[in-house]
C-alpha positions in Angstrom: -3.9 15.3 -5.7 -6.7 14.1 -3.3 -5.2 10.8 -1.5 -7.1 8.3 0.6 -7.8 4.9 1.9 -10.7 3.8 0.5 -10.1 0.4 2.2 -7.6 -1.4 4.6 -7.7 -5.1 5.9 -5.2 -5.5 8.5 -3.6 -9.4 8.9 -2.8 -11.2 11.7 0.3 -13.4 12.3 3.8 -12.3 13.4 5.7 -14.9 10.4 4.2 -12.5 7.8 5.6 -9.3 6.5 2.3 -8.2 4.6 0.5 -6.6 7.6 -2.8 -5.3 5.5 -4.0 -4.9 2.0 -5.0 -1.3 1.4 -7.2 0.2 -1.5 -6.9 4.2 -2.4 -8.4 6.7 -3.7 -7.2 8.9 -6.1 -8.6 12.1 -6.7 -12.2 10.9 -5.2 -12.2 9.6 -9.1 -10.8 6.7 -9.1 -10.4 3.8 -6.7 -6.7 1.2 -7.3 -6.7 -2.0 -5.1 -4.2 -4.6 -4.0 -1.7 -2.2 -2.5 0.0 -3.6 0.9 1.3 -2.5 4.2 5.2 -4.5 4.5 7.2 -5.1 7.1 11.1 -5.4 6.6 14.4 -4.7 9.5 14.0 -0.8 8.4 10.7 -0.4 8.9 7.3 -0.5 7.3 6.5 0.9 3.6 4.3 0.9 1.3 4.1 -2.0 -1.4 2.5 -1.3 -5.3 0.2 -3.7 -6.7 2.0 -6.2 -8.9 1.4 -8.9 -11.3 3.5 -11.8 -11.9 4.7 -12.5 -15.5 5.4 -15.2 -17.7 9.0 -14.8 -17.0 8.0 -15.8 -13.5 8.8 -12.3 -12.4 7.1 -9.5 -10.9 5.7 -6.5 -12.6 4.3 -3.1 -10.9 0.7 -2.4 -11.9 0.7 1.4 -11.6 3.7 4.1 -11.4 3.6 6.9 -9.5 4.5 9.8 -11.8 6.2 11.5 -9.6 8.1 11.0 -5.8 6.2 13.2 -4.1 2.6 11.3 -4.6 4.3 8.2 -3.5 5.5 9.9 -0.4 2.5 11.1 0.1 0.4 8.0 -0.1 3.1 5.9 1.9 2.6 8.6 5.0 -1.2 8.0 4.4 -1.2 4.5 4.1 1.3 4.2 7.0 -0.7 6.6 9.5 -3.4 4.9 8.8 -1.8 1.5 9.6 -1.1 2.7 12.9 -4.4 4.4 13.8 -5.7 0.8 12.8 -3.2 -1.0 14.9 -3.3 0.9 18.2 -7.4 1.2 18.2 
């Protein structure tokens, strides 16, 4: 499956560990927003778009059927990031 960013808006401020929202493309068919570049002590991955319930918790909005397309937009997403960052 085709994988790209359709959209990434980096954010400034070194308290935050959300360093850019990012929208992909999947397929060239279909376009899913409100995934996010994090920051945490191992590193920088790639966060799903969420929804919080009425249990006060959160809840992914998609699932990645299998590991391998969410490896593969992580190293897309993350490449990106740091094309982005060191422009």
């Amino acid at each position: 499956m085709e994988i790209s960013v359709s959209r990434m808006h980096l954010l400034s401020g070194e308290g935050n560990k959300t360093k850019a929202f990012v929208d992909l493309c999947f397929g060239g068919a279909v376009i899913v927003k409100g995934f996010t570049v994090v920051s945490k002590e191992e590193g920088f991955f790639l966060g799903i778009p969420s929804s919080k319930g009425k249990d006060e918790k959160w809840y992914p909005n998609i699932k990645f059927i299998n590991e391998e397309d969410r490896n593969t937009a992580q190293d897309i997403v993350l490449t990106k990031y740091r094309e982005e960052m060191f422009r």
